[in-house]
C-alpha positions as CSV (number, residue, x, y, z in Angstrom):
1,X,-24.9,-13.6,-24.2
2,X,-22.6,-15.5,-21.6
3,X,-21.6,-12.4,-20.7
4,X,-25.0,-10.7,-19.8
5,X,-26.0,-13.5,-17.4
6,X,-23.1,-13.9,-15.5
7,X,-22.9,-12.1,-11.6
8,X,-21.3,-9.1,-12.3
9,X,-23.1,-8.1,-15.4
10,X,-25.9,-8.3,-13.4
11,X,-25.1,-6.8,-10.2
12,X,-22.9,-4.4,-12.2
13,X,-24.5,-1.0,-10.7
14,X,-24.5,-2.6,-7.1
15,X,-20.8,-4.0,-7.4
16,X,-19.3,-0.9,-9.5
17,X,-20.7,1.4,-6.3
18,X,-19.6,-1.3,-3.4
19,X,-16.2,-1.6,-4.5
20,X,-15.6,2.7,-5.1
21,X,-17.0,2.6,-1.3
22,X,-15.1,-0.1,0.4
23,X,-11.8,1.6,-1.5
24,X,-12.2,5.2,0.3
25,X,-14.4,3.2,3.4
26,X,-13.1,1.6,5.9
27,X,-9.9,0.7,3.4
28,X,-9.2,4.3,2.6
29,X,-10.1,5.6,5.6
30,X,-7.7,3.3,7.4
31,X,-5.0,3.7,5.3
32,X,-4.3,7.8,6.3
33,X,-5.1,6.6,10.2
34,X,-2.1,4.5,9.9
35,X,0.4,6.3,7.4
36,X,-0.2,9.5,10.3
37,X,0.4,7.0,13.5
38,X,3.5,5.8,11.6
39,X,4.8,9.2,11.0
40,X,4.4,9.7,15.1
41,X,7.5,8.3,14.9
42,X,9.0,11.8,14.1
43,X,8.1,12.8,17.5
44,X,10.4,10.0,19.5
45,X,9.6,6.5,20.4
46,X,7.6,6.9,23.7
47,X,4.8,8.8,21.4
48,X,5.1,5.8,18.3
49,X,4.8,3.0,21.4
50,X,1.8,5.0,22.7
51,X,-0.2,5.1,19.9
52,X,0.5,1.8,18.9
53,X,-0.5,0.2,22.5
54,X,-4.2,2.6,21.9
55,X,-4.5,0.0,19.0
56,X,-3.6,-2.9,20.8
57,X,-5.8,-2.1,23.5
58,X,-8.5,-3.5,22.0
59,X,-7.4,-7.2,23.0
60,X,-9.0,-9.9,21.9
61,X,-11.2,-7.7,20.3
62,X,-8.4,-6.6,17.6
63,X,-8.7,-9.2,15.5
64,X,-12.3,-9.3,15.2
65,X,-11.9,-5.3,13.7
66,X,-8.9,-6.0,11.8
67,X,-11.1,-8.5,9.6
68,X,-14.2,-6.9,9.7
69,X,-13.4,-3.1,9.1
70,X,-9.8,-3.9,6.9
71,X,-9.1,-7.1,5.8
72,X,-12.5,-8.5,4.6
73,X,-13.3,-4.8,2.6
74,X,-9.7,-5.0,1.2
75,X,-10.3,-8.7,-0.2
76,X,-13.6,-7.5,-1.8
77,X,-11.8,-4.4,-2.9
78,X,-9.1,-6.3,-4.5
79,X,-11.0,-9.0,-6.1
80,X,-13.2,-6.9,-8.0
81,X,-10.8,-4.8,-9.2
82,X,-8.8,-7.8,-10.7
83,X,-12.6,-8.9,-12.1
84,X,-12.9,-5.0,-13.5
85,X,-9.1,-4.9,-14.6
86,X,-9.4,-8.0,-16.6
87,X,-12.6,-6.7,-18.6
88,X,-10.5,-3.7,-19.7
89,X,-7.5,-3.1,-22.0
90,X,-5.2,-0.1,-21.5
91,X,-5.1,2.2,-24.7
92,X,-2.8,4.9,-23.9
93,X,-0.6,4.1,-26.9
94,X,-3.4,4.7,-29.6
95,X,-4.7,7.7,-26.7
96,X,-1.7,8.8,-24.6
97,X,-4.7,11.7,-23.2
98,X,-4.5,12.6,-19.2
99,X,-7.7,10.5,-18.4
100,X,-6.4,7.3,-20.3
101,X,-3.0,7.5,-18.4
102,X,-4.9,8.1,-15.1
103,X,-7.1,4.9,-15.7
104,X,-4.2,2.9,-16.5
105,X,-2.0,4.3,-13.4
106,X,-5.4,3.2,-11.5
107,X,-5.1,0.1,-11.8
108,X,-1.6,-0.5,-12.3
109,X,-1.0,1.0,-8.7
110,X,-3.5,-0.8,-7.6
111,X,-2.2,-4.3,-8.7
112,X,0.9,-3.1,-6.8
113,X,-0.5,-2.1,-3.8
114,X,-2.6,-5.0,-3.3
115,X,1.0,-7.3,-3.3
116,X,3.1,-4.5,-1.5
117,X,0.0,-5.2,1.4
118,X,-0.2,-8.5,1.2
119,X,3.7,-8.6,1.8
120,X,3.5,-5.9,4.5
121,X,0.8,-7.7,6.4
122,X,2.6,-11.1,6.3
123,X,5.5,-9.5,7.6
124,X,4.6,-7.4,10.2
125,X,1.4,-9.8,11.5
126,X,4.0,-12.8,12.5
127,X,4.7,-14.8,9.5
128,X,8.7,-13.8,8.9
129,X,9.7,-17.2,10.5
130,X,8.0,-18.2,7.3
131,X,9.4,-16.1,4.8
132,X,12.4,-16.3,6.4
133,X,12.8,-19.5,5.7
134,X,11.3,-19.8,1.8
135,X,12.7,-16.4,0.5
136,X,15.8,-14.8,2.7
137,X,16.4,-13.7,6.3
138,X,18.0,-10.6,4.9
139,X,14.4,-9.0,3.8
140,X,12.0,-10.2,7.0
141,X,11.4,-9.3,10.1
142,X,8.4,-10.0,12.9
143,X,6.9,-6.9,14.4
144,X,6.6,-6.4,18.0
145,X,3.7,-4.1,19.1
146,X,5.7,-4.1,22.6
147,X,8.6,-3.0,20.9
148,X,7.2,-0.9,17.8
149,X,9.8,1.6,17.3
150,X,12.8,-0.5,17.3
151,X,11.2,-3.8,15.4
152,X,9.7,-1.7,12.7
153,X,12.9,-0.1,12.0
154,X,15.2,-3.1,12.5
155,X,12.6,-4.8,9.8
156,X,13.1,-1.4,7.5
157,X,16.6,-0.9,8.0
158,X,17.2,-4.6,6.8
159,X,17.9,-3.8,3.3
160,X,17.9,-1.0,0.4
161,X,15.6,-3.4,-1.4
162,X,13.1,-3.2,1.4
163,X,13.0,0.7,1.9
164,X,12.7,0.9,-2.3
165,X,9.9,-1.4,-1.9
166,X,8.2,0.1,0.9
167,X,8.9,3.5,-0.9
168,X,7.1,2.4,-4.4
169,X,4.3,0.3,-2.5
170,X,3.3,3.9,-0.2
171,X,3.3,6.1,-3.1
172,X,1.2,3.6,-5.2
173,X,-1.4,3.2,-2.3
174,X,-1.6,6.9,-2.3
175,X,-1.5,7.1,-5.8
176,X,-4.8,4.9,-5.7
177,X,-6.6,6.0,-3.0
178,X,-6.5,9.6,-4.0
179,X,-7.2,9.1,-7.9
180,X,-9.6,6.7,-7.0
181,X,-11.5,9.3,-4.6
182,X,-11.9,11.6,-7.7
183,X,-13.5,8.9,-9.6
184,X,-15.3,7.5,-6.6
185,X,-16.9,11.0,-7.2
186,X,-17.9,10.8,-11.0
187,X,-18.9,7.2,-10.1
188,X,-21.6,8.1,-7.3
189,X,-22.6,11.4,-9.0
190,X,-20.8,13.8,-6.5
191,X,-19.1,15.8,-9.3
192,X,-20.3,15.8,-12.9
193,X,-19.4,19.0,-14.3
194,X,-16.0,19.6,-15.9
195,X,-15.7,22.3,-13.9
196,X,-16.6,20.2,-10.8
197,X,-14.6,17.6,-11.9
198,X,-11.6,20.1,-12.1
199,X,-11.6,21.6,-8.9
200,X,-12.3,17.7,-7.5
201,X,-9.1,17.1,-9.4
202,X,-7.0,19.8,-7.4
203,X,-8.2,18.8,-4.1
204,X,-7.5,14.7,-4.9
205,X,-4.5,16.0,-5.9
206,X,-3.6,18.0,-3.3
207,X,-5.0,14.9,-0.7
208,X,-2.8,12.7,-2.8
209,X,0.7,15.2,-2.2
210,X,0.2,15.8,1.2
211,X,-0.8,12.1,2.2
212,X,2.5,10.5,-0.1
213,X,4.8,13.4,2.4
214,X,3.3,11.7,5.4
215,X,4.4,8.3,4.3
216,X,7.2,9.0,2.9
217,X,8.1,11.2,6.0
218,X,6.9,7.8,8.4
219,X,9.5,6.1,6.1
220,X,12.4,8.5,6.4
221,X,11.6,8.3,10.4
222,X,12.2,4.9,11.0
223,X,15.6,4.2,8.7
224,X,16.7,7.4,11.0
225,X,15.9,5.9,14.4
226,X,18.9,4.3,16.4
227,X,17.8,0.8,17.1
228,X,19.4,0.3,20.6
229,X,18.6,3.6,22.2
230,X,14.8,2.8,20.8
231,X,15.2,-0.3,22.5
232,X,16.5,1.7,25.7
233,X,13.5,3.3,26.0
234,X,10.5,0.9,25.4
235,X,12.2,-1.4,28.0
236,X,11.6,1.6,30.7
237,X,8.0,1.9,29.3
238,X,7.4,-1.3,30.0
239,X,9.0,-1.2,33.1
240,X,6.9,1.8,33.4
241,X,3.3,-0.3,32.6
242,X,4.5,-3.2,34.8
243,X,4.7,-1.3,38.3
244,X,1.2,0.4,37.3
245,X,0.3,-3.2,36.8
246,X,1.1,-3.8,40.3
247,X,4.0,-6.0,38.7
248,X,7.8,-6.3,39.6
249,X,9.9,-5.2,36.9
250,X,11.9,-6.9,34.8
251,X,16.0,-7.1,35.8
252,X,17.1,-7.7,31.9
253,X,18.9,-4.5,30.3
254,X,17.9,-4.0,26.9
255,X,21.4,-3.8,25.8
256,X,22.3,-7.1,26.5
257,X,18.5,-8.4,24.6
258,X,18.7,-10.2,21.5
259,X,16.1,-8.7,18.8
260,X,15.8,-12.4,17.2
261,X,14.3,-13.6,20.6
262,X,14.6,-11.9,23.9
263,X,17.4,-13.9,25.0
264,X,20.1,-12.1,26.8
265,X,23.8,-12.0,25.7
266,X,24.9,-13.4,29.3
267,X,22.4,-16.1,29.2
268,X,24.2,-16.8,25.8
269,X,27.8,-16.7,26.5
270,X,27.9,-17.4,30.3
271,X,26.3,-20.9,31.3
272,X,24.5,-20.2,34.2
273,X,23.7,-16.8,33.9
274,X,21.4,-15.7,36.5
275,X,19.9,-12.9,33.9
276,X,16.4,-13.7,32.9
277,X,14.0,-11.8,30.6
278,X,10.5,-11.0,31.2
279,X,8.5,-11.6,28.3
């Protein structure tokens, strides 16, 4: 048969196990890293801006681990699962049971958070000017890891379309990271018990409710931060990192910065301004 011969037939066992692995590692794995440096947010902007410039202080080096240890292991992740999705039909109609609703959730979450990331990386990796001008200004915004606090939330304060799609796409990459751990674990022969498999189910479950609060929380955070005082206070970090640079400071105050692109409002309305920023 056609079938039999083709890659994944062959390769099946191999495949099955790669793809369960790449899901809870490095994808997984990365996914509660950066739900929990998000919901640093709750404790002020100074610690959010800090944790974000740990990440960026890899450099040049960032990209190199973004597409190694995320990007590359999402890809696979992603297109096997459309390969594995598209091999199965959902029966829950003819079986409405707790496993066959759980195996269609799986991969209907998953099809959702592999768009919802897509979008999210786009957005927030520089490609707004883009979207802004194909779909609509109102939803996009560029994120500045200089000015993380305020340009995440300006981008999630944008719209009630974009906090109900942030909302849906967090709880469906919860959803399918913790549901997928517990069949990561019948998969690789961790738990094959019913009991095993029961008391794996509370503690995915639990994972799954405590990790959807932290996002959710991250979320919550950001729509309540005050855009302008954020602002306030990243411009005196920077000010801050500057003069331990060994650098003068800049002389722009952050009220008078526009978020679409550094200018200031003086240089704006008054020709001949002698305010400059220092980007």
């Amino acid at each position: 048969m056609a079938s039999e011969s083709s890659f994944l037939a062959r390769h099946e066992f191999l495949i099955r196990r790669l793809h369960s692995l790449s899901g809870f590692i490095p994808v997984g794995a990365y996914m509660v890293v950066h739900l929990m440096t998000n919901a640093s947010v709750l404790a002020g902007t100074a610690t959010f801006q800090a944790n974000v410039d740990k990440i960026h202080a890899l450099g040049p080096a960032l990209p190199f681990v973004e597409w190694g240890f995320i990007f590359l292991p999402l890809l696979f992740h992603a297109i096997v699962g459309f390969v594995i999705i598209q091999g199965g039909l959902p029966n829950t109609s003819n079986y409405p049971t707790k496993g066959n609703i759980r195996y269609l959730l799986q991969r209907v979450t998953g099809i959702i958070a592999f768009f919802f990331i897509v979008a999210h990386v786009a957005n927030m990796h520089g490609m707004a000017d883009t979207l802004k001008t194909h779909v609509s200004e109102e939803y996009f915004a560029n994120f500045d890891p200089h000015a993380a606090t305020s340009s995440a939330a300006e981008a999630l304060q944008r719209s009630v379309l974009v906090q109900i799609v942030y909302a849906i796409g967090v709880v469906a990459c919860v959803y399918h990271l913790a549901n997928g751990m517990w069949t990561m674990g019948i998969t690789w022969g961790v738990w094959t018990t019913p009991a095993a498999q029961r008391r794996a189910d509370y503690v995915c479950s639990g994972f799954g409710v405590a990790l959807t609060v932290v996002g959710l929380a991250a979320l919550m955070g950001f729509l309540d931060v005050n855009v302008e005082e954020s602002r306030a206070i990243e411009h005196r970090l920077e000010q801050g990192k500057q003069i331990l640079r060994g650098e003068s400071p800049g002389s722009v105050s952050p009220e008078h910065r526009s978020p679409a692109n550094g200018a200031t409002s003086a240089e704006s309305e008054t020709e001949g301004s002698s305010a400059s920023t220092n980007e």
